[in-house]
Every structure is written in structure tokens, then in C-alpha cells.
Backbone bond lengths (Angstrom), bond angles and torsions (degrees), N, CA, C in turn:
res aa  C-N    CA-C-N  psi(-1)  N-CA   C-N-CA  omega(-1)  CA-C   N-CA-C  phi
1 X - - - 1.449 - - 1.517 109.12 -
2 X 1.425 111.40 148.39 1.811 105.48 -157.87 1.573 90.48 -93.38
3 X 1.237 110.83 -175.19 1.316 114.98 -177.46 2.266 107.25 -98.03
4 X 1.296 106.42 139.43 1.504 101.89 -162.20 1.642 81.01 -68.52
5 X 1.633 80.68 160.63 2.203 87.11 169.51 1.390 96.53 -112.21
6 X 1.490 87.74 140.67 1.555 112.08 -172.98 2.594 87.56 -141.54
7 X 1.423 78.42 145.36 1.412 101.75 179.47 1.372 121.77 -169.76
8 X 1.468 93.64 155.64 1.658 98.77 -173.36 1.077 121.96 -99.19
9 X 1.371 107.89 163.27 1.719 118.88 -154.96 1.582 117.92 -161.27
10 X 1.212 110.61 137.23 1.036 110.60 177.26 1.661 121.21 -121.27
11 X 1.512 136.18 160.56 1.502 134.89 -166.18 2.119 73.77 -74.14
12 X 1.108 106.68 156.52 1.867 123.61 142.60 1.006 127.86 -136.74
13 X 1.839 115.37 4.90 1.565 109.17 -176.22 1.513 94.58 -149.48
14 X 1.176 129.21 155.17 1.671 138.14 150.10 1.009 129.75 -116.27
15 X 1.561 125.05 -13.84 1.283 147.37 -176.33 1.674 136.91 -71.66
16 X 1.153 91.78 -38.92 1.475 113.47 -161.98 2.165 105.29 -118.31
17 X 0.766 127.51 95.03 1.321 139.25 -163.58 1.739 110.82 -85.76
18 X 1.060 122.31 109.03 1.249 116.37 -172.18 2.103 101.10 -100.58
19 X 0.742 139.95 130.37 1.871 135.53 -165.21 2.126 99.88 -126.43
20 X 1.311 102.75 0.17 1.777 99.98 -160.51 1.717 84.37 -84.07
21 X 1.342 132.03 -30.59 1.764 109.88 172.41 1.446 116.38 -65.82
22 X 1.075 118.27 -41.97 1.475 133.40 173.66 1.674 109.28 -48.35
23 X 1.436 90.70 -70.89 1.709 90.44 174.11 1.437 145.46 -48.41
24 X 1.417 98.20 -31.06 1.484 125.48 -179.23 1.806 85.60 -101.59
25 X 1.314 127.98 7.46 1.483 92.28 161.66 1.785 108.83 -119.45
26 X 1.186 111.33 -11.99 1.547 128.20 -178.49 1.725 113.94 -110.72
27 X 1.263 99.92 -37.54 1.399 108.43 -150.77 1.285 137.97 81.67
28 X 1.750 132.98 165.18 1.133 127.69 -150.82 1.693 101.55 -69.55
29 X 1.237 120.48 -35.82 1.392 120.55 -157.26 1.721 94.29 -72.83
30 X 1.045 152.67 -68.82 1.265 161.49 -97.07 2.176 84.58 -127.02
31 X 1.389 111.54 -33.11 1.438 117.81 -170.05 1.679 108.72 -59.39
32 X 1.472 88.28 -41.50 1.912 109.01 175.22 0.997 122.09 -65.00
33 X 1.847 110.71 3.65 1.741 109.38 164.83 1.193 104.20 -84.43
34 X 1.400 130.75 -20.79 1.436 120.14 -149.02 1.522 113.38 -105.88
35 X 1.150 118.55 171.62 1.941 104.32 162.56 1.813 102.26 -117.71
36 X 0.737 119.01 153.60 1.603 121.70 177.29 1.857 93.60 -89.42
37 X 0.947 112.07 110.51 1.610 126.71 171.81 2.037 122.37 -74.41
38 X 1.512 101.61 -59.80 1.217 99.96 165.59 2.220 110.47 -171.72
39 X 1.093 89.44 -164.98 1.848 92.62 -168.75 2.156 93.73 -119.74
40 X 1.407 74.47 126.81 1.814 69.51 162.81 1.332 119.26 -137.68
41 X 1.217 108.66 145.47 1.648 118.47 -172.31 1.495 104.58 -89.35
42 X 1.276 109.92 126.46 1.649 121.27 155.68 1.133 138.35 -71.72
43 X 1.201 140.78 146.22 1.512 129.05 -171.47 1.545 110.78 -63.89
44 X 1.209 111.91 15.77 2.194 111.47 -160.53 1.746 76.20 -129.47
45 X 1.475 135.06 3.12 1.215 125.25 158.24 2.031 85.43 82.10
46 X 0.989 139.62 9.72 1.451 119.15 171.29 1.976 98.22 -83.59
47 X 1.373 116.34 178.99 0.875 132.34 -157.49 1.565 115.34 -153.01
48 X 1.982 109.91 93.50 1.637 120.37 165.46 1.068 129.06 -73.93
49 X 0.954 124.61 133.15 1.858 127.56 171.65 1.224 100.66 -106.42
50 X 1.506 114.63 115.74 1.226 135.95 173.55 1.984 112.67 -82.32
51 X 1.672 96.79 146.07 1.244 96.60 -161.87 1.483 92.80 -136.99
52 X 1.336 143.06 133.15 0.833 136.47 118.47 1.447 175.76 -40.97
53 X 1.877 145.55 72.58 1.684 107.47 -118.72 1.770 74.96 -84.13
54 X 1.517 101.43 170.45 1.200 115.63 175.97 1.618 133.78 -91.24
55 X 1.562 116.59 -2.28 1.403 134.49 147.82 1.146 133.45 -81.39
56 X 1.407 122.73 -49.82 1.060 128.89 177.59 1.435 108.44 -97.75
57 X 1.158 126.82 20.35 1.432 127.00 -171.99 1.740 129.55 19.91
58 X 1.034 129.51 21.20 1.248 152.86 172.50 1.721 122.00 -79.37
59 X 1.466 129.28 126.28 1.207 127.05 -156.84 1.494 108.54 -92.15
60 X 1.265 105.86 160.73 1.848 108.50 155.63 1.554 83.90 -142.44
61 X 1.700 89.02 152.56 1.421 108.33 177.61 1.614 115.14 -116.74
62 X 0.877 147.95 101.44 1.681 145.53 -167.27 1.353 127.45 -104.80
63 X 1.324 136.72 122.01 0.937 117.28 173.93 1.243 105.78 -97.87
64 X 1.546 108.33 169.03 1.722 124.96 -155.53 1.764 103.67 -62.86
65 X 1.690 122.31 -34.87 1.722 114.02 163.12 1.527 110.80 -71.91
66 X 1.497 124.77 4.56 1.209 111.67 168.57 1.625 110.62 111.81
67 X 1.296 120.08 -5.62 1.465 136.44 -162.14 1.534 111.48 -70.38
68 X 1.483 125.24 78.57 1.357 108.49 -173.16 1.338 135.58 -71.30
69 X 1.205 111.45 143.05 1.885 100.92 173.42 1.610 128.69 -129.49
70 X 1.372 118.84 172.38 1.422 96.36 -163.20 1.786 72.86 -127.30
71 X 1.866 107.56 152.86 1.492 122.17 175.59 1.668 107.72 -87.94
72 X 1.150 87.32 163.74 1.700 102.41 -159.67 1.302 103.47 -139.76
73 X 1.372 126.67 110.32 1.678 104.30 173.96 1.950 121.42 -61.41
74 X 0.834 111.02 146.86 1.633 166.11 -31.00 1.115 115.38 -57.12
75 X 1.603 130.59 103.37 1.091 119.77 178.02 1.632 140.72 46.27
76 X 1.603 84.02 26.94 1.577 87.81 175.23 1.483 115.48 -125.90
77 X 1.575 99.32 152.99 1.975 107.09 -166.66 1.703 83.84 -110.48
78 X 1.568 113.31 152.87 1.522 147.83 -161.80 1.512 89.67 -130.96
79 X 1.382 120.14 130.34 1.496 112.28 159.18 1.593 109.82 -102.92
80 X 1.490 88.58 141.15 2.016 90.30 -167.48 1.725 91.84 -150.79
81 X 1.117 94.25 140.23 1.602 129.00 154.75 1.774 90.73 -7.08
82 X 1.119 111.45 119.39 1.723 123.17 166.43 1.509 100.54 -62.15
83 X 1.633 110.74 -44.99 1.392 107.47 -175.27 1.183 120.41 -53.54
84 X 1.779 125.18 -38.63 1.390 120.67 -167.44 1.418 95.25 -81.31
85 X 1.708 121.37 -23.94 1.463 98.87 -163.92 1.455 103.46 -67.44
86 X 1.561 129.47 -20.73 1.103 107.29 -159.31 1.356 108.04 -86.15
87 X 1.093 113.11 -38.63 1.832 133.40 -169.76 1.505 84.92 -59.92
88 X 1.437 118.92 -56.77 2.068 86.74 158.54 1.170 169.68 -82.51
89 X 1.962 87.82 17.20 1.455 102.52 162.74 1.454 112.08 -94.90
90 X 1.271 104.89 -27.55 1.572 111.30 179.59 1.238 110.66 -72.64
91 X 0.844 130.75 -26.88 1.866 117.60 -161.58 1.263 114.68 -55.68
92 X 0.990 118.37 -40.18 1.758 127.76 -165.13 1.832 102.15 -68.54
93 X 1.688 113.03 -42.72 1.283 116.10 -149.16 1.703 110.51 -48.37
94 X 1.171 128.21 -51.78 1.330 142.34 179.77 1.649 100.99 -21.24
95 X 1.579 113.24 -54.72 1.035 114.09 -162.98 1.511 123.46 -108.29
96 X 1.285 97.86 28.92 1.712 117.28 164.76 1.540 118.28 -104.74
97 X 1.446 93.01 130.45 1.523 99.00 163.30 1.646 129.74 -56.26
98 X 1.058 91.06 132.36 1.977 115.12 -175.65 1.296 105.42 85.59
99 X 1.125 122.86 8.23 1.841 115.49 -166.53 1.769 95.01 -87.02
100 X 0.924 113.74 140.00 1.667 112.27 -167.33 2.166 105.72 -97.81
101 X 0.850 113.88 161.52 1.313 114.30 167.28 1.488 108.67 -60.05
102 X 1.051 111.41 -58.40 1.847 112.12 169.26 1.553 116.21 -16.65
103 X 1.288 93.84 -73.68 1.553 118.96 -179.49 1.843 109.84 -64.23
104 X 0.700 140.23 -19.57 1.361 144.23 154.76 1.722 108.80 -86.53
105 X 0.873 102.70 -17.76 1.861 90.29 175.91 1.381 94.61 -86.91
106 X 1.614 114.74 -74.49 1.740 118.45 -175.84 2.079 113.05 -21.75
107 X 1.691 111.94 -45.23 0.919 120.84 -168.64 1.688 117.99 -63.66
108 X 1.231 102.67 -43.26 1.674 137.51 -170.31 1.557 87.87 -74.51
109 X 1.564 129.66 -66.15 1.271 114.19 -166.28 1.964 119.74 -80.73
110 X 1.544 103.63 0.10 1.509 109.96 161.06 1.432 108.41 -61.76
111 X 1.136 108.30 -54.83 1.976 119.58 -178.41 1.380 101.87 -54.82
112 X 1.370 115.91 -46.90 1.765 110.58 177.42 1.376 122.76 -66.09
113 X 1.371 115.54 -19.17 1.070 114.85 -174.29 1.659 112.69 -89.11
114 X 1.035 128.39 -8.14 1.006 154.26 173.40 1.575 123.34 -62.64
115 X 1.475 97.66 -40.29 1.977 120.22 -161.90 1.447 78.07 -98.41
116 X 1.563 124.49 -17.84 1.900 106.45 -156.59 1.321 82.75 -110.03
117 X 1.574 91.33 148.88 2.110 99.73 -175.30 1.387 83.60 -89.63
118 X 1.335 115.76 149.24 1.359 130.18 167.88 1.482 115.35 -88.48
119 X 1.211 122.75 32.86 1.645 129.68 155.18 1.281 107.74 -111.33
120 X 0.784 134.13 3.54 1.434 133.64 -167.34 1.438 121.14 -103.04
């Protein structure tokens, strides 16, 4: 079994919001939970845009081909399954106040769409 890649990283921007990894990994409806927080550079020079969802306050990190990662203290990104990252931003939502059924379905069927090959 290979060794997982894990690397360090730091935020370099707050300003400038990039949403096209996010979008192309959720879509527009489910994207409008989140806020884009900031971009961080890796020591391999690739580049995450950090997102925040806005209920469950819980992150995903993406890079721009879609490469998700989860943070690690000190400044280090883990690459993991997009699927688990989301199923761990989502899990909680069901059971938060104001979160609508809408918004928990849209969320739930991003993750499904994911497991389903889109040729099929």
C-alpha cells in the first residue's frame, strides 16, 4: 500500500475567489451554501481554494482539476476521496436549524452524483 500524500501549504491570497472547482464538483445550487474563504499554495506550487459550507461550518479544500483535500495541523493538506470530504461536510446538515429539506436533498444528491458514472 503506497504511502497517502500529505503536503504543506500555506493561505497566499483572500481576495480574489475562484468557485469553478467547487462548481464543477457540486454544482451551482449546492455551491450557494458555501463562502469561498481563501487559496492556498502547496509546496509542489499547485493551488486550493478553500471553501467554507455555511451551516455546518466545515471546510473542503479543491484543487482547480478537482483534487480534494482535507487540513491537517501544521499546515498540512491530505488528499482524500471528494466523496468523504463531502459526506463530512454534509452529515450534520439534517439536523440544523433553518437548513431546509431542499438544501439537504440538493447536497445528498451532489455526493450521489459522484458514485454515478456520468455515461451511464
Amino acid at each position: 500500500m503506497g504511502r497517502a500524500r500529505v503536503y504543506r501549504g500555506q493561505s497566499c491570497q483572500g481576495d480574489k475567489p475562484d468557485w469553478e472547482p467547487l462548481v464543477n464538483a457540486v454544482g451551482e445550487r449546492v455551491t450557494a451554501d458555501f463562502m469561498w474563504m481563501f487559496e492556498v499554495e502547496l509546496t509542489t506550487g499547485d493551488r486550493l481554494q478553500a471553501y467554507k459550507h455555511v451551516d455546518t461550518r466545515r471546510y473542503v479544500h479543491l484543487a482547480h482539476d478537482g483534487t480534494a483535500y482535507t487540513y491537517e495541523p501544521e499546515d498540512r493538506y491530505r488528499v482524500v476521496p471528494l466523496g468523504d470530504v463531502l459526506v463530512a461536510v454534509f452529515a450534520p446538515l439534517a439536523g440544523l436549524a433553518g437548513v431546509t429539506e431542499e438544501q439537504v436533498r440538493a447536497s445528498w444528491e451532489a455526493v450521489e452524483r459522484l458514485r454515478t458514472p456520468s455515461d451511464v
